[in-house]
PDB file with SEQRES, HELIX, SHEET and CRYST1 records, atoms N, CA, C and O in Angstrom:
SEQRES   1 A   74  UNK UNK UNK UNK UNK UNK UNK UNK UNK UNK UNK UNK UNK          
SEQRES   2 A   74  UNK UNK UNK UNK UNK UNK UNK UNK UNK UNK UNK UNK UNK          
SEQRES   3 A   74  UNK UNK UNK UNK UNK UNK UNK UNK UNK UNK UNK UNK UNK          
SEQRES   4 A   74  UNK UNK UNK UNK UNK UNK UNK UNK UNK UNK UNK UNK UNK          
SEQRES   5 A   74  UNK UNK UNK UNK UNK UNK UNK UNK UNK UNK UNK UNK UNK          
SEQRES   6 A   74  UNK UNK UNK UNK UNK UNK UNK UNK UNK                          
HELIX    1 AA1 UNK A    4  UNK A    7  1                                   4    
HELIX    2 AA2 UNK A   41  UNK A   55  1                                  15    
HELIX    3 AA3 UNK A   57  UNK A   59  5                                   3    
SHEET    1 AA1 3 UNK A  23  UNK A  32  0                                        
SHEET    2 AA1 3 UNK A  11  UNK A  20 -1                                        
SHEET    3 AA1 3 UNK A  63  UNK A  66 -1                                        
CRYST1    1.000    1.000    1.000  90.00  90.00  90.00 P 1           1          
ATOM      1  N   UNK A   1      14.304  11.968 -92.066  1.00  0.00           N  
ATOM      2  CA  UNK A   1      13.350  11.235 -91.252  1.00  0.00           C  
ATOM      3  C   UNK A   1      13.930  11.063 -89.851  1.00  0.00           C  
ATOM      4  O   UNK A   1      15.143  10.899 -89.722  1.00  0.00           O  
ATOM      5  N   UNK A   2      13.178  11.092 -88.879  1.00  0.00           N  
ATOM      6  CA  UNK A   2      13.208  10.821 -87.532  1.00  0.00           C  
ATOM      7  C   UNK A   2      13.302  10.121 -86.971  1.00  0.00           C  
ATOM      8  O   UNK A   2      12.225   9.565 -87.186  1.00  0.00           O  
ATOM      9  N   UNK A   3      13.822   9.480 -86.208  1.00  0.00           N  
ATOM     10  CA  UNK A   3      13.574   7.908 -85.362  1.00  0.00           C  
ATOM     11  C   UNK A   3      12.779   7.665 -83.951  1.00  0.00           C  
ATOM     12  O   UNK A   3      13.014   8.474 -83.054  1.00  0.00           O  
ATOM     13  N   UNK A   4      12.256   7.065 -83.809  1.00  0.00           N  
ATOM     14  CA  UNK A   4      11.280   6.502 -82.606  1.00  0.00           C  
ATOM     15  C   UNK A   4      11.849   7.047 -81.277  1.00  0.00           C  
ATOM     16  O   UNK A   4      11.125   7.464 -80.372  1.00  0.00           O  
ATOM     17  N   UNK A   5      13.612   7.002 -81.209  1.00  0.00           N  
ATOM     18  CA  UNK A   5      14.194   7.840 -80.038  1.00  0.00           C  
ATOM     19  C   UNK A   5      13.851   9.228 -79.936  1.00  0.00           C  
ATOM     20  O   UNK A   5      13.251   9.788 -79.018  1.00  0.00           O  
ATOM     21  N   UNK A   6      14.398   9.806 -81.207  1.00  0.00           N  
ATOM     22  CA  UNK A   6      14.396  11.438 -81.239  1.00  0.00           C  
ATOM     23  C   UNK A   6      12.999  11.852 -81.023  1.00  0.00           C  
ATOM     24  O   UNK A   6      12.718  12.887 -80.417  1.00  0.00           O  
ATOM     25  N   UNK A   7      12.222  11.140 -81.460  1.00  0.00           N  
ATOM     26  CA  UNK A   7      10.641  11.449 -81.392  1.00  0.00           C  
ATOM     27  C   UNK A   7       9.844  11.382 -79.564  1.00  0.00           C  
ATOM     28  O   UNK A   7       8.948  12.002 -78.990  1.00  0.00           O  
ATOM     29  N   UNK A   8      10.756  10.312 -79.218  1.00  0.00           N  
ATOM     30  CA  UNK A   8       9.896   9.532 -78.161  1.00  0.00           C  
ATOM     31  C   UNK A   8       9.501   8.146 -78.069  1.00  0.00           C  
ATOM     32  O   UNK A   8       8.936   7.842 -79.120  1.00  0.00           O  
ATOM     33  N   UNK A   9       9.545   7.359 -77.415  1.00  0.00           N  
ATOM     34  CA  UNK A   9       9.376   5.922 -77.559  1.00  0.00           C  
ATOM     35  C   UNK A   9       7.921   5.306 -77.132  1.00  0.00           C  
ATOM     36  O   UNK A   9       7.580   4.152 -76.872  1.00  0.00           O  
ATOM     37  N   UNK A  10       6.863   7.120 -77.180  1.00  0.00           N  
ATOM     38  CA  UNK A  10       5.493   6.015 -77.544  1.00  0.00           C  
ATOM     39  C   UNK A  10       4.928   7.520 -78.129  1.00  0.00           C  
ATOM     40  O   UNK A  10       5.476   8.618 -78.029  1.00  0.00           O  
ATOM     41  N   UNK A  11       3.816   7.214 -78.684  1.00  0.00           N  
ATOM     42  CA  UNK A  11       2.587   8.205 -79.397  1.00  0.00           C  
ATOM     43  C   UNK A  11       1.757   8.165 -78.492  1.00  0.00           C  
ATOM     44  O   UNK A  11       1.629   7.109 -77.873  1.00  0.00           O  
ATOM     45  N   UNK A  12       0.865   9.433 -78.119  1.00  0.00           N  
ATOM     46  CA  UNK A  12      -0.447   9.003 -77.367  1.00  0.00           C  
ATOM     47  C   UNK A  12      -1.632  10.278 -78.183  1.00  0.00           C  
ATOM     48  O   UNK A  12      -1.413  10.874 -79.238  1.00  0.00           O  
ATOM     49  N   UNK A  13      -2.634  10.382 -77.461  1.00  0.00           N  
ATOM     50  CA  UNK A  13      -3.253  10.863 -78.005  1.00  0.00           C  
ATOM     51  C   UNK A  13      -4.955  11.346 -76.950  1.00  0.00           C  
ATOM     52  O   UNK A  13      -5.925  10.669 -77.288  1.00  0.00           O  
ATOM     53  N   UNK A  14      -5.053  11.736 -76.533  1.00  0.00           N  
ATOM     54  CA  UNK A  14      -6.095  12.832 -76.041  1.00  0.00           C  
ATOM     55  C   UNK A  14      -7.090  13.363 -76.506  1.00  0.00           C  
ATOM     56  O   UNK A  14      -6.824  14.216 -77.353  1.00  0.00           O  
ATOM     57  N   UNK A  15      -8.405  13.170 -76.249  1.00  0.00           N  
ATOM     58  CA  UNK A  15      -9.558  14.048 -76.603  1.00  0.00           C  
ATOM     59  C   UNK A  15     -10.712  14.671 -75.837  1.00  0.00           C  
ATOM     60  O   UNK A  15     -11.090  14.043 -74.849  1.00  0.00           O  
ATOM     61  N   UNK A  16     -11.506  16.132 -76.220  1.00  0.00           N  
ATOM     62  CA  UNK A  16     -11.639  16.412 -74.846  1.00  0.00           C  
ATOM     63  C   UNK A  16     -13.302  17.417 -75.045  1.00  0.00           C  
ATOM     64  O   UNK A  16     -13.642  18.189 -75.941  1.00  0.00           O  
ATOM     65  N   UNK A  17     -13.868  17.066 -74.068  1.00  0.00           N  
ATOM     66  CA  UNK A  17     -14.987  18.135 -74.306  1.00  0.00           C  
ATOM     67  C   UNK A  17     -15.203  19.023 -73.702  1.00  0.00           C  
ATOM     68  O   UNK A  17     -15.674  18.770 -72.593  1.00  0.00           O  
ATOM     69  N   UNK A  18     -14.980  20.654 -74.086  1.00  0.00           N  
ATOM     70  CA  UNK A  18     -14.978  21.441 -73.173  1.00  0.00           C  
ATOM     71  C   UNK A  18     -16.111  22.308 -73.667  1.00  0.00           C  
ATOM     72  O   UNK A  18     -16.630  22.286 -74.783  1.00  0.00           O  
ATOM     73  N   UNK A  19     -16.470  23.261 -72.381  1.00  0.00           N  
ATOM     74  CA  UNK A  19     -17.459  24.238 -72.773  1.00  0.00           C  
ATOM     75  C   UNK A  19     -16.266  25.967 -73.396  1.00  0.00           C  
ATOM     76  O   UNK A  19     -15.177  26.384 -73.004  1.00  0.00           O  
ATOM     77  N   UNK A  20     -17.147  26.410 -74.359  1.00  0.00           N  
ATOM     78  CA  UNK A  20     -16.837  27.769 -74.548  1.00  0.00           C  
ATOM     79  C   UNK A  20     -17.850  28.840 -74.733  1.00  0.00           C  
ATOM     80  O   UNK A  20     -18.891  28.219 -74.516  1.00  0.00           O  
ATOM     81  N   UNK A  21     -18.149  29.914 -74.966  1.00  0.00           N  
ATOM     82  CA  UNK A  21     -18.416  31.151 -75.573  1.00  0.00           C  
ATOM     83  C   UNK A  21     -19.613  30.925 -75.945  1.00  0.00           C  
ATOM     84  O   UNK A  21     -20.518  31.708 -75.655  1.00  0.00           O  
ATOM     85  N   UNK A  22     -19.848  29.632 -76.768  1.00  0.00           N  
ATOM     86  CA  UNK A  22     -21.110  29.553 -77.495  1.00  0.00           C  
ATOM     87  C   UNK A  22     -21.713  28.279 -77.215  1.00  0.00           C  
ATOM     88  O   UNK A  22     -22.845  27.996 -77.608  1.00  0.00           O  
ATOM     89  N   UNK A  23     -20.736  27.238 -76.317  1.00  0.00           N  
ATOM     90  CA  UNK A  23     -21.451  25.860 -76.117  1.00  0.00           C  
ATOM     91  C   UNK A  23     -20.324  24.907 -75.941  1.00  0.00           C  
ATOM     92  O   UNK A  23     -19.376  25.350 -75.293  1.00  0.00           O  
ATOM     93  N   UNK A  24     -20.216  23.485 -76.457  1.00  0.00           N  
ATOM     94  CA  UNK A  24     -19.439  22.688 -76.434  1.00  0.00           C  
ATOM     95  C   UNK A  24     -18.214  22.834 -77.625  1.00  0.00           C  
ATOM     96  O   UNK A  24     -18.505  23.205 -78.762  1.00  0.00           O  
ATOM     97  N   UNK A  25     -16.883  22.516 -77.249  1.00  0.00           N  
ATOM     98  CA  UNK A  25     -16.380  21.938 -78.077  1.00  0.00           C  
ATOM     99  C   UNK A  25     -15.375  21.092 -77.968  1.00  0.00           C  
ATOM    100  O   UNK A  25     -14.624  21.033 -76.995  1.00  0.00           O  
ATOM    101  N   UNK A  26     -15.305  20.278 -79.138  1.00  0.00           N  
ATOM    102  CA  UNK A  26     -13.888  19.241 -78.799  1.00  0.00           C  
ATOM    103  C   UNK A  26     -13.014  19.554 -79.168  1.00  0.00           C  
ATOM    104  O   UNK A  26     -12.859  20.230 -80.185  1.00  0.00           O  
ATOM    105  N   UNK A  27     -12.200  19.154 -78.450  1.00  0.00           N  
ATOM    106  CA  UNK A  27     -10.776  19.294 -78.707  1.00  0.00           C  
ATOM    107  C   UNK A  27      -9.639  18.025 -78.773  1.00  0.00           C  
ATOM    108  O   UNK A  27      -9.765  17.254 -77.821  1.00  0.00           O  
ATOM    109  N   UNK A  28      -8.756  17.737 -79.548  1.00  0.00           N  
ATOM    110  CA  UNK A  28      -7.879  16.859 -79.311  1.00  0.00           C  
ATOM    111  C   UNK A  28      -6.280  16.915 -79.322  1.00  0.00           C  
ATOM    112  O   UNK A  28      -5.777  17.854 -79.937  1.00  0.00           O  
ATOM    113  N   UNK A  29      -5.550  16.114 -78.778  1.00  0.00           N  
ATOM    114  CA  UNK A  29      -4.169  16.683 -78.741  1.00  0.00           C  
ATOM    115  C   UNK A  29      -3.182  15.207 -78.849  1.00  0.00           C  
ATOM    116  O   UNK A  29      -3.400  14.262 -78.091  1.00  0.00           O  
ATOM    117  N   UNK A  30      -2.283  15.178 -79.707  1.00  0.00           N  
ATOM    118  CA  UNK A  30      -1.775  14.272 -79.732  1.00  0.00           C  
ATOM    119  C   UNK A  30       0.283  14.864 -79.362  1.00  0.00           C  
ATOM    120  O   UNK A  30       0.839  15.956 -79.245  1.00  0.00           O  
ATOM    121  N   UNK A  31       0.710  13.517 -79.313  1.00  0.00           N  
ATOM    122  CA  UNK A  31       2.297  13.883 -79.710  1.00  0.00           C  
ATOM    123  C   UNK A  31       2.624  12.419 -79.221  1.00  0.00           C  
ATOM    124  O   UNK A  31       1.887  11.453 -79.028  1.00  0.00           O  
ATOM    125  N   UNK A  32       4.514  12.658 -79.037  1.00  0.00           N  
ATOM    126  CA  UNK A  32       5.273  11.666 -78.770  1.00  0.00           C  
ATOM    127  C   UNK A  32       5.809  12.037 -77.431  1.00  0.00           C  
ATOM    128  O   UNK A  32       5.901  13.214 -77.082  1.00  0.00           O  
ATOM    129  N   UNK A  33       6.223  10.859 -76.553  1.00  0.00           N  
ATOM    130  CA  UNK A  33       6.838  11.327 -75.336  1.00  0.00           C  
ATOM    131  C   UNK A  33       7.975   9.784 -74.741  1.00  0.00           C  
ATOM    132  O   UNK A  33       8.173   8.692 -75.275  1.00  0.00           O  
ATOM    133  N   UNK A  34       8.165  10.002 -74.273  1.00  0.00           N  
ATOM    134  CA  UNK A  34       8.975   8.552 -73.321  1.00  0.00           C  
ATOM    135  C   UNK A  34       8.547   9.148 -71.653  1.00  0.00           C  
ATOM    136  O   UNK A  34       8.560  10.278 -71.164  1.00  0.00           O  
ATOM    137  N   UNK A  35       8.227   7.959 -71.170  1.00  0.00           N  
ATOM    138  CA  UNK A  35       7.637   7.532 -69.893  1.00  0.00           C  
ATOM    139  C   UNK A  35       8.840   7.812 -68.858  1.00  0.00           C  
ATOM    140  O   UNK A  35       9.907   8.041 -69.427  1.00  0.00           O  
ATOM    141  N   UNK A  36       8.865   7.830 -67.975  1.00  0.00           N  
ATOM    142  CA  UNK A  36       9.758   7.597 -66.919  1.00  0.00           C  
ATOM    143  C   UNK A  36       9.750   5.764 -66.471  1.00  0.00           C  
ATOM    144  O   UNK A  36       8.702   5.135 -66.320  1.00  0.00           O  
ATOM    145  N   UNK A  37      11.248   5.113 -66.306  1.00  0.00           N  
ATOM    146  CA  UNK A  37      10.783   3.809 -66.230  1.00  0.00           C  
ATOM    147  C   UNK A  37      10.038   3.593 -65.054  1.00  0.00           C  
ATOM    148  O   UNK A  37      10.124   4.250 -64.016  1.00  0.00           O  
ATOM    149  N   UNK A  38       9.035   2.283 -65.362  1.00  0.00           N  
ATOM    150  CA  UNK A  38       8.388   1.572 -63.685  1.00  0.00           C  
ATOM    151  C   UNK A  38       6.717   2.963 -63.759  1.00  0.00           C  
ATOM    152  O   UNK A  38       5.941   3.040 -62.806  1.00  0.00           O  
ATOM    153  N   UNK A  39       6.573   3.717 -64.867  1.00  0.00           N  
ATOM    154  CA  UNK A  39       5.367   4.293 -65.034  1.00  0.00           C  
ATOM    155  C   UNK A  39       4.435   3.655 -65.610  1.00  0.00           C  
ATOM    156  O   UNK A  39       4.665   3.068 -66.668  1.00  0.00           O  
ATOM    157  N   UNK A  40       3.066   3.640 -64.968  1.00  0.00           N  
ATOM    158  CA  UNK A  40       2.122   2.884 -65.238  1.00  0.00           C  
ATOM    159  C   UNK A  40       1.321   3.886 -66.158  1.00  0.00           C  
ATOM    160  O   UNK A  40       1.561   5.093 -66.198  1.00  0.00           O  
ATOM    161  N   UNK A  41       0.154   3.126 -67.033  1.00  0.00           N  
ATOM    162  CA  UNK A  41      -0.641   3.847 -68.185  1.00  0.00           C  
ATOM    163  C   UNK A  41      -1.373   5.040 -67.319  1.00  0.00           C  
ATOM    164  O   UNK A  41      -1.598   6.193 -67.689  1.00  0.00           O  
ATOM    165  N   UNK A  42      -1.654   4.466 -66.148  1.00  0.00           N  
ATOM    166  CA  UNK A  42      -2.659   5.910 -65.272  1.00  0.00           C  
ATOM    167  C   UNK A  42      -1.431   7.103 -65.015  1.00  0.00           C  
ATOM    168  O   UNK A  42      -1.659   8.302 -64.850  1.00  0.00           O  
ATOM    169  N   UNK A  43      -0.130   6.477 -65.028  1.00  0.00           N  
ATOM    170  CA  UNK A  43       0.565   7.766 -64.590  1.00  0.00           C  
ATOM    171  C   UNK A  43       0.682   8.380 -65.411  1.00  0.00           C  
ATOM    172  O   UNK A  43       0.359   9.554 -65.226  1.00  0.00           O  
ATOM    173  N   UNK A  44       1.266   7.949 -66.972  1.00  0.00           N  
ATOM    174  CA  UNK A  44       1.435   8.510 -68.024  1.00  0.00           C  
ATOM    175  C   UNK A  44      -0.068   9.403 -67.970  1.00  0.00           C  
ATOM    176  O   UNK A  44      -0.217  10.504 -67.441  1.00  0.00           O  
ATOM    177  N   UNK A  45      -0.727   8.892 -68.413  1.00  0.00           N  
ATOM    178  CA  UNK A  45      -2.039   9.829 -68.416  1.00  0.00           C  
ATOM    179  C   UNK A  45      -1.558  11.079 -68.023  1.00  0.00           C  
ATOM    180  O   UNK A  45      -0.895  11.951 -68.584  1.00  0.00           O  
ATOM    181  N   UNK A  46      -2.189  10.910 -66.627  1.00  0.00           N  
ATOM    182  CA  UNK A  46      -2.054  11.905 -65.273  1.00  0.00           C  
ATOM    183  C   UNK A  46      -1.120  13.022 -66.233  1.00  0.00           C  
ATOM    184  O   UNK A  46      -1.629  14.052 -66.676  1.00  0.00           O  
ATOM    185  N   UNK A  47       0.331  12.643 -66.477  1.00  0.00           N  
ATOM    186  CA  UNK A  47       1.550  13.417 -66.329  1.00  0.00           C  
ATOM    187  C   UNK A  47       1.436  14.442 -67.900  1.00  0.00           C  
ATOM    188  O   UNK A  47       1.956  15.545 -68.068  1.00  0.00           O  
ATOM    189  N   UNK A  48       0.770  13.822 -68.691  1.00  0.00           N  
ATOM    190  CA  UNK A  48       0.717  13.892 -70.053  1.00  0.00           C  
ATOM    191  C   UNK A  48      -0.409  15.423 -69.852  1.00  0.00           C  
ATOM    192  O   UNK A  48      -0.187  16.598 -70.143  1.00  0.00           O  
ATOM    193  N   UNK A  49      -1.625  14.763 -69.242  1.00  0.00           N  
ATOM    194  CA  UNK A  49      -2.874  15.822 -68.976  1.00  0.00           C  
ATOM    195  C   UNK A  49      -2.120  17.263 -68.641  1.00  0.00           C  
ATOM    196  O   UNK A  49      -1.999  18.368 -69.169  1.00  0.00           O  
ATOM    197  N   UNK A  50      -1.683  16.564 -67.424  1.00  0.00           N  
ATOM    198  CA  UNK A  50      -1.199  17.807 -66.872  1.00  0.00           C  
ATOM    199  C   UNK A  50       0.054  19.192 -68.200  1.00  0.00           C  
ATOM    200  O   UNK A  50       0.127  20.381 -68.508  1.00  0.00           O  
ATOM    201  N   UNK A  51       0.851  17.617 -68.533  1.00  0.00           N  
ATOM    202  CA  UNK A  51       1.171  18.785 -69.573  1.00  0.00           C  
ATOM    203  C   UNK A  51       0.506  19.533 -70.397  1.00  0.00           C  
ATOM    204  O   UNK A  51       0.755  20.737 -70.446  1.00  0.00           O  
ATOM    205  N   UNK A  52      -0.246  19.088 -71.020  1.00  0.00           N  
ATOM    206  CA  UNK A  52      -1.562  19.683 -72.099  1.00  0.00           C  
ATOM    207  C   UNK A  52      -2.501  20.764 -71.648  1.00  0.00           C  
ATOM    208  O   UNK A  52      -2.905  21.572 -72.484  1.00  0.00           O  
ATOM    209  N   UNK A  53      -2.940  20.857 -70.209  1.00  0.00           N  
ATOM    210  CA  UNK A  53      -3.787  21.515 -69.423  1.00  0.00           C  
ATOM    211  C   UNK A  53      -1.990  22.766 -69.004  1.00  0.00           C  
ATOM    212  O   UNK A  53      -2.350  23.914 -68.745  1.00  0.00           O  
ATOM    213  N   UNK A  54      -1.254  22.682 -68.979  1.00  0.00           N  
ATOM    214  CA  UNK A  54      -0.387  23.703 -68.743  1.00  0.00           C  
ATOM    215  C   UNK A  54       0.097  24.460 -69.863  1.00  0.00           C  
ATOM    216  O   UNK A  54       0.434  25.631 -69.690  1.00  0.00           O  
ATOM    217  N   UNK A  55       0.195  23.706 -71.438  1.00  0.00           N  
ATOM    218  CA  UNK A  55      -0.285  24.694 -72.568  1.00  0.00           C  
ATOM    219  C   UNK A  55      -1.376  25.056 -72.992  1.00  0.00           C  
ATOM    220  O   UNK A  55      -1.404  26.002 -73.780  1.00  0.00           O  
ATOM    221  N   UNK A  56      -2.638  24.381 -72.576  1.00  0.00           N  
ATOM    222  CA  UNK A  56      -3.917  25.082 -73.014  1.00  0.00           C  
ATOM    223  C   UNK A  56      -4.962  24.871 -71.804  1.00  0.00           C  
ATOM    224  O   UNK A  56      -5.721  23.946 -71.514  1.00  0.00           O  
ATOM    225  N   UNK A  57      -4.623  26.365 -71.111  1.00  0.00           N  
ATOM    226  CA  UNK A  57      -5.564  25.953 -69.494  1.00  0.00           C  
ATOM    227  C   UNK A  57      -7.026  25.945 -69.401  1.00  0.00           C  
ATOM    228  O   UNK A  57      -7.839  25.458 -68.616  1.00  0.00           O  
ATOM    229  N   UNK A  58      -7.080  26.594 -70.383  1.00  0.00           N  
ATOM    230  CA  UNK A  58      -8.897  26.228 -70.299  1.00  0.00           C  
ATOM    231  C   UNK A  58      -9.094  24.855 -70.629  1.00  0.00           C  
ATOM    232  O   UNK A  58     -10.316  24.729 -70.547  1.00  0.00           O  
ATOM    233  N   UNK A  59      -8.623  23.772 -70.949  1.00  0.00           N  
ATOM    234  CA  UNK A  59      -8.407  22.093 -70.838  1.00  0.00           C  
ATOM    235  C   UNK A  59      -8.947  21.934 -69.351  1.00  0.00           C  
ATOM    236  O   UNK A  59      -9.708  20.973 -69.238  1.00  0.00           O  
ATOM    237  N   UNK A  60      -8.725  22.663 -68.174  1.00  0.00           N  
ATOM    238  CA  UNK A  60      -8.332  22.336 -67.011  1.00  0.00           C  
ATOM    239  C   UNK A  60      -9.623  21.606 -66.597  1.00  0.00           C  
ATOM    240  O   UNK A  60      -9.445  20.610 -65.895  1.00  0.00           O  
ATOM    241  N   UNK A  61     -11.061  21.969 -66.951  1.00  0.00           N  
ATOM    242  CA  UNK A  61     -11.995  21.530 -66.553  1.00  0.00           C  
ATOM    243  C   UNK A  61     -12.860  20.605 -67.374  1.00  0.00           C  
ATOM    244  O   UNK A  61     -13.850  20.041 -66.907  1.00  0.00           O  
ATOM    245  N   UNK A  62     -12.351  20.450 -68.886  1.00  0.00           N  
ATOM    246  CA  UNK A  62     -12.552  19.784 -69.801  1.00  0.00           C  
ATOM    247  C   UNK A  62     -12.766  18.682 -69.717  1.00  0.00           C  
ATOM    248  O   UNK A  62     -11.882  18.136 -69.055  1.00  0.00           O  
ATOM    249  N   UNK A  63     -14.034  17.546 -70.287  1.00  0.00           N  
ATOM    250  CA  UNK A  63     -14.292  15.752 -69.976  1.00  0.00           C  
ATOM    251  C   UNK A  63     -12.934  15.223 -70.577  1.00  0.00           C  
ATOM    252  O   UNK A  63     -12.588  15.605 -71.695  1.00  0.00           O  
ATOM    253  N   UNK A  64     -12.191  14.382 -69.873  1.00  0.00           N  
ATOM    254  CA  UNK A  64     -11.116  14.076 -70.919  1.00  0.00           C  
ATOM    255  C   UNK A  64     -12.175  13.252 -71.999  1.00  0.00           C  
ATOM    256  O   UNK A  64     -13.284  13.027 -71.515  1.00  0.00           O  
ATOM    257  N   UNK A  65     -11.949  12.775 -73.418  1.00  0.00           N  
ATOM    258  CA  UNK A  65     -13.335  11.465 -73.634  1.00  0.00           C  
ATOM    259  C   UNK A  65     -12.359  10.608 -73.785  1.00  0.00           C  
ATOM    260  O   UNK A  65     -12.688   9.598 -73.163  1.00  0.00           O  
ATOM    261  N   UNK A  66     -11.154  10.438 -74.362  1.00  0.00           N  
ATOM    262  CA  UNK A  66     -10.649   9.374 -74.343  1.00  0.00           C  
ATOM    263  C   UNK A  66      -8.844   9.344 -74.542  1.00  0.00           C  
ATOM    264  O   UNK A  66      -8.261  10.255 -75.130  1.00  0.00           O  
ATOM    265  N   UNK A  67      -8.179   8.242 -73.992  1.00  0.00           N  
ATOM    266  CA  UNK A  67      -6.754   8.682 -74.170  1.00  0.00           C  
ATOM    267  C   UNK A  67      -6.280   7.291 -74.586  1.00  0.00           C  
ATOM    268  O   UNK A  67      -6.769   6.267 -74.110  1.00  0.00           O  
ATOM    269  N   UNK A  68      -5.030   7.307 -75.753  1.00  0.00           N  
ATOM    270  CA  UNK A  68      -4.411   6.253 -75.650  1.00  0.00           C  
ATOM    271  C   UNK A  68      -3.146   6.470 -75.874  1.00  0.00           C  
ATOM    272  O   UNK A  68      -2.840   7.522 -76.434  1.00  0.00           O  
ATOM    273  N   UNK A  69      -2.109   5.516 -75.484  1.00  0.00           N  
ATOM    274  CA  UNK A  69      -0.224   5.784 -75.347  1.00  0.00           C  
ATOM    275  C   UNK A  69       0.035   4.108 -75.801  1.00  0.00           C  
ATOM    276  O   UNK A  69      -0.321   3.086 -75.214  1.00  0.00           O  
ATOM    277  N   UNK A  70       0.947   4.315 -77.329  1.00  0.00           N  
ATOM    278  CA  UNK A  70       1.438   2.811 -77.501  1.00  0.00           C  
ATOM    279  C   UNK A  70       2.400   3.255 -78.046  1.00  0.00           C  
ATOM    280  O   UNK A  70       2.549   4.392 -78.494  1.00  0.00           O  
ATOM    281  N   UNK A  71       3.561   1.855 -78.043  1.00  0.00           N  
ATOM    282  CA  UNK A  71       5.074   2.240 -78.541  1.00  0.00           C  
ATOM    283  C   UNK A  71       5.096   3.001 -79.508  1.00  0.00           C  
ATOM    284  O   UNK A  71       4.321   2.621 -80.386  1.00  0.00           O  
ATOM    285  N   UNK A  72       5.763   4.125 -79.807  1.00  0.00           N  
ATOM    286  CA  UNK A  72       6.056   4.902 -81.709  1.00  0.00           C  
ATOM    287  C   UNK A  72       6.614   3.242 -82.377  1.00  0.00           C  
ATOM    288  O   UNK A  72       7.645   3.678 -82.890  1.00  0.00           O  
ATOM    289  N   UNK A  73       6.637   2.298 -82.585  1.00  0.00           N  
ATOM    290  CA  UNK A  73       7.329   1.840 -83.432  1.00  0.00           C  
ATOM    291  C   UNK A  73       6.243   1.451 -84.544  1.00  0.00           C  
ATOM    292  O   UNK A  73       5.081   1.851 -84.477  1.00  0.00           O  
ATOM    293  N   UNK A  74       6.766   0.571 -85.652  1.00  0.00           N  
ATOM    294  CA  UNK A  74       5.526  -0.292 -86.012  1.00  0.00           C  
ATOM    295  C   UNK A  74       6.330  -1.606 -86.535  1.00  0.00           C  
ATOM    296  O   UNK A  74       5.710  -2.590 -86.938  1.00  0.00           O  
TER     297      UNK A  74                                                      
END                                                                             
């Protein structure tokens, strides 16, 4: 088992509506990450998108519909 460090010290999670081939579809993307300190929830966003849209670029124009980032612990 893993710990909250090795993992990242929050979960977030991403979802998204994009057009393709035949019409709409959603998409969602989750993982773990740690923030840079003094980063606010809009930056995380921002920084997170951008990663996700740089492994899957057709994301690039995609509705985000919704995002959330809270500590990995419980």
């Amino acid at each position: 088992m893993t710990t909250a460090t090795e993992q990242g010290t929050h979960c977030w999670h991403m979802s998204f509506l994009a057009r393709n081939e035949i019409g709409l579809t959603a998409q969602d993307r989750s993982g773990h990450w740690t923030p840079t300190q003094g980063m606010t929830r809009f930056d995380a966003m921002n920084e997170i998108r951008r990663q996700v849209v740089g492994a899957s670029p057709y994301l690039a124009d995609a509705a985000m519909l919704s995002f959330d980032i809270q500590p990995n612990t419980l």
